[in-house]
N, C-alpha and C positions, 0 to 999 in steps of 0.2 A: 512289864511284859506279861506278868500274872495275868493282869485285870482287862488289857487289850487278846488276849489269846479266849479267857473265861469271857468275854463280851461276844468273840466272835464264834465260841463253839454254842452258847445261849442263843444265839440270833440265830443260828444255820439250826440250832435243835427243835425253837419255837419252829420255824418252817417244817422242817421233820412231824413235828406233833400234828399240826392241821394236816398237812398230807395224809401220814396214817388213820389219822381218826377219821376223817372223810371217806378212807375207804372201806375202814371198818363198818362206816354209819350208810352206806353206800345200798348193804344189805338189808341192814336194819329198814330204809326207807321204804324199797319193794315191801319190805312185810307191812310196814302203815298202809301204805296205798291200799292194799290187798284187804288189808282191817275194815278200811273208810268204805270202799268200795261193794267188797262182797260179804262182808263178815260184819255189817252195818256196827263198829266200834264206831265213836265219837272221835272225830279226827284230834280234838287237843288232848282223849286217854291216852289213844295209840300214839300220838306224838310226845306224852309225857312218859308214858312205857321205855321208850326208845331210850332217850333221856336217861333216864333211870335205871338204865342198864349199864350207862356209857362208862361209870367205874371198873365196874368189870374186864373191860376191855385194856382198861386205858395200862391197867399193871401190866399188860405186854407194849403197849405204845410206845409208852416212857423209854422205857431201856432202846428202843427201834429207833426213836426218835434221837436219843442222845449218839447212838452211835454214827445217825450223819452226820448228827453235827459236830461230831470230835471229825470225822474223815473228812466232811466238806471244807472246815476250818482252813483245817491242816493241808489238805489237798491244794488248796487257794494259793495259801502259805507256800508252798511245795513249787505250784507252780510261776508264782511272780519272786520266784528264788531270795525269797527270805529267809527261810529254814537253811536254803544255802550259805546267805549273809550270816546267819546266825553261829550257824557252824564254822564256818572259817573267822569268825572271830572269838570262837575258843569256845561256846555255847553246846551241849550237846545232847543230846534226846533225852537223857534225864533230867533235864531243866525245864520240859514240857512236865514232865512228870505230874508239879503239885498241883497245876490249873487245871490238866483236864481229871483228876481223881479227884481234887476239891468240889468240879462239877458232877463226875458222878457218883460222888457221895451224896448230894443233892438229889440227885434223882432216885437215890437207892431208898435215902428216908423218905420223897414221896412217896416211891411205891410201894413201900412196906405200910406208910400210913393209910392209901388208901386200901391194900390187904385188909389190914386188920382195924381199920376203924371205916373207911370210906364204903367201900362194898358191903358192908354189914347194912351201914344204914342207906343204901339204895336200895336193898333188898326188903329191907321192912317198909319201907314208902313204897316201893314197889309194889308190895302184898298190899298195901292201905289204897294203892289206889286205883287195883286190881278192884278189888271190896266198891268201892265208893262207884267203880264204873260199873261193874253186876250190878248192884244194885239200883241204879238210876236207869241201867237199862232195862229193867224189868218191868215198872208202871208203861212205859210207853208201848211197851211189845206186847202185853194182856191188852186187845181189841174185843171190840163187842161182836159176839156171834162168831166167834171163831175159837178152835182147839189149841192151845197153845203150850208146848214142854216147859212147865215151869220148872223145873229141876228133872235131872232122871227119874225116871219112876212118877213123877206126879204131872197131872195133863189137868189144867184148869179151862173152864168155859162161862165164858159172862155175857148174860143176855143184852147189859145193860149198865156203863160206867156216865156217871153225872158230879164231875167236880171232883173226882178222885174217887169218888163210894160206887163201889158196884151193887150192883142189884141183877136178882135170879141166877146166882152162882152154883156151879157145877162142877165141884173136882175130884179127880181118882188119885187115888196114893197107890201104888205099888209096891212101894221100897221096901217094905219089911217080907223078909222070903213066907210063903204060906197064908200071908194074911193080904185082904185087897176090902180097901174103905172105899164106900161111895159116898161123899157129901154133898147133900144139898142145901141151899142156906137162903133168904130173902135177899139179907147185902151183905156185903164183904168190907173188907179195908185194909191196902197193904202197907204196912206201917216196917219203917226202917232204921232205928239205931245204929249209925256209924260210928260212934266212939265207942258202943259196945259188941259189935260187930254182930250185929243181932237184924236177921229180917223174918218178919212175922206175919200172919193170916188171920187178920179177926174178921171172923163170920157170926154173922148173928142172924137169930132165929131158921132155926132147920132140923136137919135128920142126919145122924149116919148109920150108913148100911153095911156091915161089916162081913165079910162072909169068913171065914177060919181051913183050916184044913179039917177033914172029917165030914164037911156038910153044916158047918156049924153057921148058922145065919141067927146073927141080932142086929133089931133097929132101936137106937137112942134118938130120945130127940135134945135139943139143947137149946138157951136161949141166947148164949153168949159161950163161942169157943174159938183158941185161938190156938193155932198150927206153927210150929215155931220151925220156922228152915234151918238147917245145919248151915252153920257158915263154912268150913270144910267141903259142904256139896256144893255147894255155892259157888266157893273160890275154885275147885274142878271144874264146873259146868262153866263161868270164864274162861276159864286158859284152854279149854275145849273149842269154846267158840272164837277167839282171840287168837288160836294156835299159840301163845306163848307157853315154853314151857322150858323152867329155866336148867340150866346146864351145872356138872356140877363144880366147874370153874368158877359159874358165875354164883355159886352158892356161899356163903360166909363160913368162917372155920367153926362157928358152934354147928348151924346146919350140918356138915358137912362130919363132924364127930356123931352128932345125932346117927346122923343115915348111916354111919359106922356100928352103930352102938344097936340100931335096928337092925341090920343085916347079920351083926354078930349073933344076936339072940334068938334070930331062925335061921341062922344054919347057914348064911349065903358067905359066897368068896366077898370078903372085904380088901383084898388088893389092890382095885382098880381106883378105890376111894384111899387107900390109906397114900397109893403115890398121889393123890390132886392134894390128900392134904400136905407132904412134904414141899410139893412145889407152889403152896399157897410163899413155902417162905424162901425157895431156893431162886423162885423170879422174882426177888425185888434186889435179891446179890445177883442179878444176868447184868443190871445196868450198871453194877463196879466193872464187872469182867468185861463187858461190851466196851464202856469206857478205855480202861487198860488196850484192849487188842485192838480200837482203835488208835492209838498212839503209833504206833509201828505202820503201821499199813497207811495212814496219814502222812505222813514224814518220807516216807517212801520217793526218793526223786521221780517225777513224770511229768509230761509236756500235757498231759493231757486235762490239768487243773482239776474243778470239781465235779467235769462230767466222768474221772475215773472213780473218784471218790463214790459217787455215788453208785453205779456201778458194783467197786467193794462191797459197800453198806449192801445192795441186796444180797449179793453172794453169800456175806457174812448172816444173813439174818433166815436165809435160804438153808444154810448150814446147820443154827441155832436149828430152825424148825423140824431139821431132818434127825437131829442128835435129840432131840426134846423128844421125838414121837419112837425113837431106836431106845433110847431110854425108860419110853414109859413104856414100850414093848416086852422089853426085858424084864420088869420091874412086876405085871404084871402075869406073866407067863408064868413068874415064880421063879429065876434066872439068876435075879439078883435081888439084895433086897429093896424094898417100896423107898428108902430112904436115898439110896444109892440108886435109882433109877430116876429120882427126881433131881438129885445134884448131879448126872453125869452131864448133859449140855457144859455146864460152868466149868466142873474140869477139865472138860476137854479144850475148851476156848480160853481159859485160862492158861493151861502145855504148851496153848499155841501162840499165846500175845507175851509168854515169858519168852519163847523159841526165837519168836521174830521180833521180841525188843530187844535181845545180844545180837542178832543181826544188824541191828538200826545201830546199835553200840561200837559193832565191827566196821560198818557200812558194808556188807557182805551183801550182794546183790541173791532174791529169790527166786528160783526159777520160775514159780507159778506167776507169781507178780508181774515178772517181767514178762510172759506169754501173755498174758491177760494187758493188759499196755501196748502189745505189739498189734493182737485181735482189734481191740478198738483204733485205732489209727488207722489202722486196714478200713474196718466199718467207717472211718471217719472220710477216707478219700474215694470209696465207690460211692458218696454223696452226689 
């Protein structure tokens, strides 16, 4: 029974996972389009962006997904009266117990795994190739005879590009507050290190014209000088034109201490960071508790098979998302503290799948349950 129950709440969960994540990526896709289209990104960066993001996501998926598939399971089960057969032959809801908590323990170590190890490393491939797409789009967007923002603050012009070497280059720097360079150089060359995330400006033979605050103007000339770009301004001026710009969900738990540890040291409220980081680890225990409080609600007698199931499963996941966001509301306000505002969701859906597994235990009929059973049947005959 174990292994025929863990088969079919696996197979109803894989289904769960592609649904959600489909709809998660649903969003993600308009923003490609919007990349490939208006924001000239290379359709396979913006499509690997996407990608690369999908860890992120997926530690809320998992637990979404397991819990239809413990209620579709069971739902199914419910309705072609097995759960019935099971119970009158002496079977009884804690004999569900170790199949569907053996599967979401399962899901609890995936999503603590990709927490703390999967999202990390989407996020550093993500910066890598954030990097790799700036920078390849940068040679093709310097045109001949035209002004072009090569970083804030710096506007370059080339009369004349031949095989990658420019010739009669003309660019202004800004960036430094007070001070504004004019350079002008015979030829250029934009040379790019991706393993050392290093992009750079060799000009050869020219002048620069420096003007200072005060009135102060000097001109050097040079025969060989090279401009080294910030990768930092760099990876800004990306995620400016790319619109990506990551969330601090979607940030790994050292980022995510960092930006604590910065905001601590000027003075800002660090609450709103210290609850994402408690629920970096109170969401991968949602899909034990999601698990558990589908048991009860599964099991639950009704005519109506897996289309009640599923049903539940939004309610319940509707619930999660309203208690999740009252919680970080709290947690945040200052209310309660960052640690208890990120475990309330679980206690509370935890109160409630111990409440209604002594019921499944009583067979004590619920009232909401059975309203909500009556609503759809209703919905099911004005068809």
């Amino acid at each position: 029974m174990d292994r025929y129950l863990s088969r079919e709440i696996v197979k109803y969960s894989l289904t769960g996972l592609l649904v959600f994540t489909f709809s998660f990526m649903t969003g993600k896709i308009f923003r490609v389009t919007e990349m490939v289209l208006d924001r000239g990104i290379p359709f396979f960066y913006a499509l690997k962006f996407m990608l690369l993001l999908t860890p992120s996501f997926l530690v809320f998926v998992i637990p979404m997904a397991l819990l239809l598939g413990v209620l579709l399971a069971l739902s199914r089960m419910s309705a072609d009266r097995e759960v019935l057969a099971l119970k009158t032959s002496g079977v009884g809801a804690q004999r569900f117990l170790r199949p569907v908590l053996a599967v979401a323990l399962v899901a609890t170590l995936s999503t603590g795994f990709l927490t703390l190890y999967g999202v990390p490393w989407s996020i550093r491939a993500f910066k890598e190739s954030l990097f790799e797409a700036a920078s390849k789009a940068l040679k093709p967007r310097i045109r001949e005879k035209v002004f072009h923002n090569l970083l804030p603050g710096v506007v370059i012009y080339v009369d004349e590009i031949h095989e990658g070497r420019m010739r009669g280059v003309l660019l202004y720097d800004e960036r430094e507050a007070g001070q504004h360079n004019l350079i002008v150089a015979q030829e250029g060359l934009l040379a790019v290190e991706p393993k050392g995330r290093k992009l750079s400006l060799r000009l050869f033979k020219g002048k620069i014209h420096q003007e200072a605050e005060g009135g102060t103007y000097r001109v050097a000339e040079f025969e060989h000088y090279t401009l080294n770009l910030a990768y930092g301004e760099m990876l800004e001026a990306a995620k400016r034109k790319s619109r990506v710009r990551l969330l601090e969900k979607e940030m790994s738990i050292r980022e995510l201490k960092e930006k604590i540890q910065r905001r601590k040291e000027e003075g800002k409220d660090i609450r709103p960071q210290l609850v994402e980081l408690h629920f970096k680890f109170a969401i991968p225990f949602a899909a034990l508790v999601l698990g558990f409080l589908g048991l009860p609600l599964g099991t639950y007698h009704t005519r109506s098979g897996r289309s009640f199931g599923f049903v539940i499963s939004l309610f319940v996941i509707l619930l999660y998302y309203i208690l999740y966001c009252f919680g970080k509301a709290l947690a945040t306000g200052g209310l309660i503290p960052p640690w208890a505002g990120a475990w309330f969701p679980n206690w509370v859906l935890l109160a409630l799948g111990i409440y209604l597994f002594r019921k499944s235990l009583e067979e004590s009929p619920v009232l909401l349950l059975e309203l909500m059973e009556r609503g759809l049947e209703a919905l099911r005959r004005m068809r």
